[in-house]
C-alpha positions in Angstrom: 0.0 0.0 0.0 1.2 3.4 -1.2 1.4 6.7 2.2 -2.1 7.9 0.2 -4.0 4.7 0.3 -2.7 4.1 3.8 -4.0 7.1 5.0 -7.4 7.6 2.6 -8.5 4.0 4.7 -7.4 5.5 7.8 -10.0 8.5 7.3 -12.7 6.0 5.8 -12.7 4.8 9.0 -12.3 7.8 10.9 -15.4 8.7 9.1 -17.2 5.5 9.6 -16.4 5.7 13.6 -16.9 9.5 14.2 -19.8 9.7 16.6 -18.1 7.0 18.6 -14.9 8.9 18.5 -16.6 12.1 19.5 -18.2 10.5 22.6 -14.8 8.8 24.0 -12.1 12.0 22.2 -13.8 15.2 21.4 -11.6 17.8 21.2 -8.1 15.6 21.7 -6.4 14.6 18.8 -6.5 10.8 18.2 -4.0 8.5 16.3 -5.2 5.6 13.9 -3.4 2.7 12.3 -5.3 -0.2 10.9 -8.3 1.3 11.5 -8.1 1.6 15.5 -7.1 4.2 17.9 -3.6 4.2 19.2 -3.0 6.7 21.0 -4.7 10.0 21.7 -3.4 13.8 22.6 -3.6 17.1 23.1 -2.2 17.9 20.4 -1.1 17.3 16.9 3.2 18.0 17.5 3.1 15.7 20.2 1.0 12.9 18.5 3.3 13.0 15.9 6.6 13.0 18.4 5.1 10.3 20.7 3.7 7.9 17.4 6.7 8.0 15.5 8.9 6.7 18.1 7.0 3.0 17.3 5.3 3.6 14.1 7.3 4.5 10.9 6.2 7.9 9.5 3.4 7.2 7.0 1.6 4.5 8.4 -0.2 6.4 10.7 -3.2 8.9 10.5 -3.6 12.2 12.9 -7.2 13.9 13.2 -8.2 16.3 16.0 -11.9 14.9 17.1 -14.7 17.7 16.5 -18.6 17.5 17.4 -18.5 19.2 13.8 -17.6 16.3 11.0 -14.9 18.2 8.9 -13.5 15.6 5.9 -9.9 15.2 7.3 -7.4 17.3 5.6 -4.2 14.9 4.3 -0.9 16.9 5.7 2.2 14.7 4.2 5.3 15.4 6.5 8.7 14.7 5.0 11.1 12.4 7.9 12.2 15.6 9.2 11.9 16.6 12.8 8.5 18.8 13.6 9.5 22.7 13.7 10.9 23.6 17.0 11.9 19.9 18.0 15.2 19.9 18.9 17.6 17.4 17.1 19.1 14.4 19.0 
């Protein structure tokens, strides 16, 4: 499977399971991979930070949970560090 078709399922489901995932997230930002939740935060740079220390870049789908059903958005990050994150 291709980064695309990895993370166009990963919103199909999103989609699928959003009134679930508003009652047990709203308002934190939740991580998907095969169709479940793996994690959830407060926000989006540490969802990434935390998710990528176990899960390669690309095989993993980040949406912030809203009441309000927007279509999720597909942001493709290179393998660089997220902006501000010091390098190790």
């Amino acid at each position: 499977m291709t980064v695309i078709s990895i993370l166009k399922h990963e919103a199909g489901k999103y989609r699928e399971l959003h009134e679930e995932m508003v009652r047990r997230y709203e308002g934190r930002v939740i991580v998907m991979k095969d169709g479940i939740v793996i994690g959830a935060y407060d926000d989006e740079r540490s969802a990434v930070i935390e998710t990528r220390k176990t899960h390669p870049m690309g095989t993993f789908f980040i949406q912030r949970v809203s009441r309000d059903y927007v279509t999720p958005s597909m942001t493709l990050h290179s393998r660089s560090l997220p902006p501000s994150q010091p390098h190790a």
